[in-house]
C-alpha positions as CSV (number, residue, x, y, z in Angstrom):
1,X,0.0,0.0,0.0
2,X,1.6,3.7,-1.1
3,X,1.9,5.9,2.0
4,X,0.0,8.6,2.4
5,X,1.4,12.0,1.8
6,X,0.3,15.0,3.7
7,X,-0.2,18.3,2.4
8,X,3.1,20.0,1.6
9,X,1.6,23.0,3.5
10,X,2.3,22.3,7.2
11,X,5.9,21.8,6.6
12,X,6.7,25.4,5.2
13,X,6.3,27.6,9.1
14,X,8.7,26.8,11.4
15,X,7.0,26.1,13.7
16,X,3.5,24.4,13.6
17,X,1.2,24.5,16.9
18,X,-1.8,23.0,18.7
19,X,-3.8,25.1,21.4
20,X,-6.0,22.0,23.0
21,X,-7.5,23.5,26.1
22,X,-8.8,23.8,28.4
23,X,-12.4,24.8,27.7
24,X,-13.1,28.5,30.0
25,X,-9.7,29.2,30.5
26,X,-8.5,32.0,28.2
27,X,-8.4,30.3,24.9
28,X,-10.1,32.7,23.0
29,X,-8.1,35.5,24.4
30,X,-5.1,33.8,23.6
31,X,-6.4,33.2,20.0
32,X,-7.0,36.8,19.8
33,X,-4.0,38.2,21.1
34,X,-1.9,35.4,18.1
35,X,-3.9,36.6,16.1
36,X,-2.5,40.3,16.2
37,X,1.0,39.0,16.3
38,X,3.2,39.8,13.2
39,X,5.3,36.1,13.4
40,X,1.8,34.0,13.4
41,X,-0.9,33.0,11.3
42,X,-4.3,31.2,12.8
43,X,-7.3,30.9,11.2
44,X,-10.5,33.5,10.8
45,X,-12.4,31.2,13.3
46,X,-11.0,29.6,16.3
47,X,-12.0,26.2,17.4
48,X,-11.8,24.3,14.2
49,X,-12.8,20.9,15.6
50,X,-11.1,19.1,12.2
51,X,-9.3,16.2,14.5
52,X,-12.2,15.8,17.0
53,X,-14.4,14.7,14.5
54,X,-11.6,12.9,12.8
55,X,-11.4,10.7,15.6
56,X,-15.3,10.4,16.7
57,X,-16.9,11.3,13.6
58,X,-19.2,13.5,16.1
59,X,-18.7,17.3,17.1
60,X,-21.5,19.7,18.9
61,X,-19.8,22.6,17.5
62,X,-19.9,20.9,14.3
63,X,-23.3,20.3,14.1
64,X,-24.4,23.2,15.6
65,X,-22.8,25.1,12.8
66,X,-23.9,22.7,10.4
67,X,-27.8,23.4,11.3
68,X,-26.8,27.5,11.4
69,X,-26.5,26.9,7.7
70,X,-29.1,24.8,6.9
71,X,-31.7,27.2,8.6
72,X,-30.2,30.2,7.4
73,X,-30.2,28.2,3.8
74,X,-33.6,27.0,4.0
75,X,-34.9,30.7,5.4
76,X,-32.8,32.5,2.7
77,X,-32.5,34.8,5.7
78,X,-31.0,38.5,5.2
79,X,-29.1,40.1,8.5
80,X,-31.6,41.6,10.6
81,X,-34.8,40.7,8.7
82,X,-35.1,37.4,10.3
83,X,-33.5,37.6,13.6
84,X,-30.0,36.4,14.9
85,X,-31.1,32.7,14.8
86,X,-31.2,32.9,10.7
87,X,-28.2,35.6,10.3
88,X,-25.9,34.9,8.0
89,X,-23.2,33.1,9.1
90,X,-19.6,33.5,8.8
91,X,-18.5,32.4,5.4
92,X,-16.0,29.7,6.9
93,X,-18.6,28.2,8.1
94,X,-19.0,26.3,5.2
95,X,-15.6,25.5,4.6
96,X,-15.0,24.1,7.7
97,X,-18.5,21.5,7.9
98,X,-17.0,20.2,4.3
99,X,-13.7,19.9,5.5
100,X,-14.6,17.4,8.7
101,X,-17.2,15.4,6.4
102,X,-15.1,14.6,3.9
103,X,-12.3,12.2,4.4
104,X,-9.4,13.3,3.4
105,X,-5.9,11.2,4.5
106,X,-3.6,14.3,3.1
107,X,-5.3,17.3,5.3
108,X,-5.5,19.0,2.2
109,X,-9.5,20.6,3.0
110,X,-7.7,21.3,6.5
111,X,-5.1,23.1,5.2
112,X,-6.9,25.2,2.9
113,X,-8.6,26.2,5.9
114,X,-5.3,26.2,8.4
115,X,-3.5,28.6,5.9
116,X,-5.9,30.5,4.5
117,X,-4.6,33.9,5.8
118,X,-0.7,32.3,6.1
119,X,1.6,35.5,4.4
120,X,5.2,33.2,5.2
121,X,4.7,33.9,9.0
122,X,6.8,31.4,11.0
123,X,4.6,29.8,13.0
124,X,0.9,28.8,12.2
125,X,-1.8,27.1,14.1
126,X,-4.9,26.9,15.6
127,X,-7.2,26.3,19.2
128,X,-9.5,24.2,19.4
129,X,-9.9,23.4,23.5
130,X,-12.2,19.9,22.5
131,X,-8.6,18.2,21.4
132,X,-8.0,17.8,25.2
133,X,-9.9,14.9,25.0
134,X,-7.8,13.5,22.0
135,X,-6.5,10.0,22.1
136,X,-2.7,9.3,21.9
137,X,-3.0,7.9,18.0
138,X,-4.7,11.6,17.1
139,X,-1.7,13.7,18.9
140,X,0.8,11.4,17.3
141,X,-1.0,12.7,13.8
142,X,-0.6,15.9,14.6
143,X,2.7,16.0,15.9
144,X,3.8,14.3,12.5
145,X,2.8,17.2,10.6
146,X,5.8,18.9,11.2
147,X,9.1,18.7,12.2
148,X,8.8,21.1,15.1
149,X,5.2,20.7,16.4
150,X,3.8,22.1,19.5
151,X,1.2,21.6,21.7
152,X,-0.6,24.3,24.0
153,X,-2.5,23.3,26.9
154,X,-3.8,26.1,29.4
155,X,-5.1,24.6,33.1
156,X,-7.4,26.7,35.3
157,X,-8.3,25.8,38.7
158,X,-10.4,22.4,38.0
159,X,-13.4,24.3,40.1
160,X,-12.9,28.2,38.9
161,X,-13.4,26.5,35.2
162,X,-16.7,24.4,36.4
163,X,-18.4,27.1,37.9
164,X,-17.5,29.3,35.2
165,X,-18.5,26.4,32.5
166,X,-21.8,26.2,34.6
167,X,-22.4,29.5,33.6
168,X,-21.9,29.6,29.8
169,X,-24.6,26.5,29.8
170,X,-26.8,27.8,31.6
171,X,-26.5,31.2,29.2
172,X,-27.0,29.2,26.4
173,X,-30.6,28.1,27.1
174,X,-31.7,31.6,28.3
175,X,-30.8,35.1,28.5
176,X,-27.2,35.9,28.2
177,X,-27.2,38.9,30.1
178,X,-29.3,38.2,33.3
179,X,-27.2,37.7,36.5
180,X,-28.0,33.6,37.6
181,X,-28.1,33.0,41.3
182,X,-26.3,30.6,43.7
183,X,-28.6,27.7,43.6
184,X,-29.4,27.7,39.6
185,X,-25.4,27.4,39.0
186,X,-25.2,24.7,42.0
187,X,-28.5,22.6,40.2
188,X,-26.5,22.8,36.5
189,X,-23.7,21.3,38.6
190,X,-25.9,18.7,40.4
191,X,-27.7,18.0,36.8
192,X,-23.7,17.5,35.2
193,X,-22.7,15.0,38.2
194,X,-25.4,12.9,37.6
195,X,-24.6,11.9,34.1
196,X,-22.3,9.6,33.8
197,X,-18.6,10.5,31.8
198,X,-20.3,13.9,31.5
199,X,-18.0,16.0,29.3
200,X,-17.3,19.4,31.7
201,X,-16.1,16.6,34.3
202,X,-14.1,15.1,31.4
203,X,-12.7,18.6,30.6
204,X,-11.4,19.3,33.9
205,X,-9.4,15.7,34.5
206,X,-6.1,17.4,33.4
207,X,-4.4,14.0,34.2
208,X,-5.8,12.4,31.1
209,X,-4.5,14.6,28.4
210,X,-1.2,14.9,30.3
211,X,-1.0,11.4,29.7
212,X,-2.5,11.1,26.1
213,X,-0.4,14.0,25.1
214,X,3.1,12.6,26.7
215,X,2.8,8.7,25.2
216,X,2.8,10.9,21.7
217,X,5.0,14.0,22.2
218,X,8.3,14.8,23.0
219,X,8.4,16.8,26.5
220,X,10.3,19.8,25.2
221,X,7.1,20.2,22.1
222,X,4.9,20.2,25.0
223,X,3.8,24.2,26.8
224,X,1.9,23.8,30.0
225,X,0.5,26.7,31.4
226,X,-1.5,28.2,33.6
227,X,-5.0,30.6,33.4
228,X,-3.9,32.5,37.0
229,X,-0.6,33.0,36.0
230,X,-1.7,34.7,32.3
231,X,-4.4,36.4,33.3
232,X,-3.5,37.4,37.0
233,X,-0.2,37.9,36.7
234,X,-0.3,39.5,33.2
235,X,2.0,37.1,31.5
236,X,1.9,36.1,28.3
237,X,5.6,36.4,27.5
238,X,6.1,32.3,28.5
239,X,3.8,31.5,25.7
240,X,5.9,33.8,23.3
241,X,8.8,32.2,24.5
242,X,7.5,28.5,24.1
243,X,6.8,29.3,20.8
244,X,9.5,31.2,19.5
245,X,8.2,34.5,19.2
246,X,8.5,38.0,20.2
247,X,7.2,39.2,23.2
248,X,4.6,41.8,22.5
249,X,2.4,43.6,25.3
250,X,-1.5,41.7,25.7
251,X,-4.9,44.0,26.3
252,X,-5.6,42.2,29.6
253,X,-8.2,44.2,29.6
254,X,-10.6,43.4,26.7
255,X,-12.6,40.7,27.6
256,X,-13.4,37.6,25.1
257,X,-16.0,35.7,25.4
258,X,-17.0,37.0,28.9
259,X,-20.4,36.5,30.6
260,X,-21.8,39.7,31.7
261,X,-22.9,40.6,34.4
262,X,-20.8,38.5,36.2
263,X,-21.0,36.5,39.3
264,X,-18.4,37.4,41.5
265,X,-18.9,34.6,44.2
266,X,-19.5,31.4,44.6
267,X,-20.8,29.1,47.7
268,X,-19.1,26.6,49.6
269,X,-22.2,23.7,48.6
270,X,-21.0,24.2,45.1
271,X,-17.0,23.7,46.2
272,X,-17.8,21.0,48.1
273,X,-19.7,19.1,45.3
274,X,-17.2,19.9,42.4
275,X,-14.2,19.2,45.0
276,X,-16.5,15.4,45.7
277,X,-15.5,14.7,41.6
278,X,-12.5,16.4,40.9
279,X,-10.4,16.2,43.9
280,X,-8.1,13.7,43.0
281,X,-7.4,16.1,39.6
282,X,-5.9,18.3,42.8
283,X,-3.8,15.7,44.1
284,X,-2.7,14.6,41.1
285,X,-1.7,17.9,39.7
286,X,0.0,18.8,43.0
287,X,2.6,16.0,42.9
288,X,3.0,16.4,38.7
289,X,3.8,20.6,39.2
290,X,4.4,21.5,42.9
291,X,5.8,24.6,43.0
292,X,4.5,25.8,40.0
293,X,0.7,25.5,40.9
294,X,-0.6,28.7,41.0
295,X,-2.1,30.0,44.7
296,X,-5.7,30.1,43.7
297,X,-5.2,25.9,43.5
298,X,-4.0,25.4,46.4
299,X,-6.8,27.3,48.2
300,X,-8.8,24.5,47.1
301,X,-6.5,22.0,47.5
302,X,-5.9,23.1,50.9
303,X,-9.9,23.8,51.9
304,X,-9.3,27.0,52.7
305,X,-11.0,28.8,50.3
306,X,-14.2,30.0,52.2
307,X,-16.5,31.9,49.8
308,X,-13.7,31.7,46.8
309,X,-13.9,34.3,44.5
310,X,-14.1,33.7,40.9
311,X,-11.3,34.1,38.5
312,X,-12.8,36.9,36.1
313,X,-11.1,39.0,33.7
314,X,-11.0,36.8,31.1
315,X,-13.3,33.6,30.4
């Protein structure tokens, strides 16, 4: 059988990279901020989702976008007339559903997509914080793609990002800009615990992609950081550095994708159930980092965290 050839594309940038996660913790600032910066090329829209549904043959986001198009197709809708449900949508839109459905072994529909706006930058990549829950065989893929591959993965506090997940459900089946109480976060929580292998649980068991991600990947291709020390600290220079790039100053202050108005506390019921299910992430991060967990972890880790406040700026 002749090997398959990938496109020639994702050898030309020095330097090709993978953000994977984690889901609410600063991925689309981080997109944003790439974006702006002269050595690096991503794509118009962040979260691609092309080796998710590789693997799985399933995607939310995919098929979420997919039915944007089909209603907006079957409505012929103009912007405005018909209401934001049938607005047009982005025009990559298109491009990217055609580009998971169709199987294609050499990336080429990917890399149409992956370089479409690629002027000879050195590095080029895309975040997509779903490929956290990528097997082994799908990392090795990617890291195969070029000879100097990386992979992004941002933590948060495993209970900062499920209260803050919590939220952006429970946004999306109502009004986006109402303040939500206590107990309605604490039930969405209750509601996610009681589903077995629920995927927010999933998202916050750090462990698992460390170890999917290291049976693949070289250490040294590997950039683990963390959502405190970013957005608190005001750091973005480590990323630079991972990846080989100037250091250029971030707008810390322009939120992305931030739920407004925000909740700036959360209660000790809703710590004590998310600690129940992801305590041992806690543990198990502790001994893999030590020193280099940031403070807001060890509050929880410790139990001394009271009524903890919420990590806000960026979501």
């Amino acid at each position: 059988m002749a090997e398959i050839k990938v496109d020639d594309r994702f050898a030309k940038p020095t330097t090709l990279f993978f953000g994977i996660g984690a889901q609410k913790a600063g991925t689309s600032w981080l997109h944003a901020y790439l974006d702006q910066h002269p050595d690096v090329s991503v794509p118009q829209g962040k979260e691609m989702h092309y080796w998710s549904y590789l693997e799985t043959g399933y995607s939310f986001h995919h098929n979420r976008q997919k039915d944007r198009l089909e209603k907006f197709n079957t409505a012929k809708g103009v912007l405005g007339d018909l209401g934001k449900g049938n607005a047009k949508p982005p025009p990559f839109f298109a491009d990217y559903v055609e580009m998971r459905e169709k199987k294609d072994p050499s990336h080429t529909l990917y890399a149409n997509n992956l370089f479409d706006g690629y002027t000879d930058q050195q590095v080029v990549g895309e975040i997509t914080p779903d490929y956290s829950r990528l097997s082994s065989e799908i990392f090795a893929q990617m890291a195969a793609l070029n000879t100097d591959t990386k992979f992004i993965f941002v933590m948060r506090d495993p209970i900062e990002r499920l209260h803050s997940a919590m939220r952006m459900r429970l946004r999306a089946q109502g009004n986006p800009s109402r303040k939500l109480g206590q107990d309605e976060i604490l039930d969405a929580l209750k509601e996610v615990v009681s589903t077995p292998n629920a995927a927010p649980l999933r998202r916050s068991r750090y462990d698992q992609t460390l170890a999917n991600l290291e049976a693949s990947v070289a250490a040294e291709k590997i950039g683990y950081f963390f959502y405190e020390d970013i957005f608190e600290k005001r750091n973005v220079n480590d990323v630079c550095d991972f990846l080989g790039i100037a250091h250029r100053p971030g707008d810390f202050d322009t939120q992305v994708n931030a739920g407004a108005p925000k909740e700036t506390e959360f209660d000790p019921a809703f710590r004590a159930l998310a600690l129940a299910h992801v305590g041992k992430v806690y543990d198990l991060m502790q001994a893999r980092f030590g020193d280099r967990l940031p403070r807001a972890w060890k509050m929880h880790f410790d139990g001394d965290s009271g009524l903890a406040k919420v990590a806000e700026k960026v979501e």
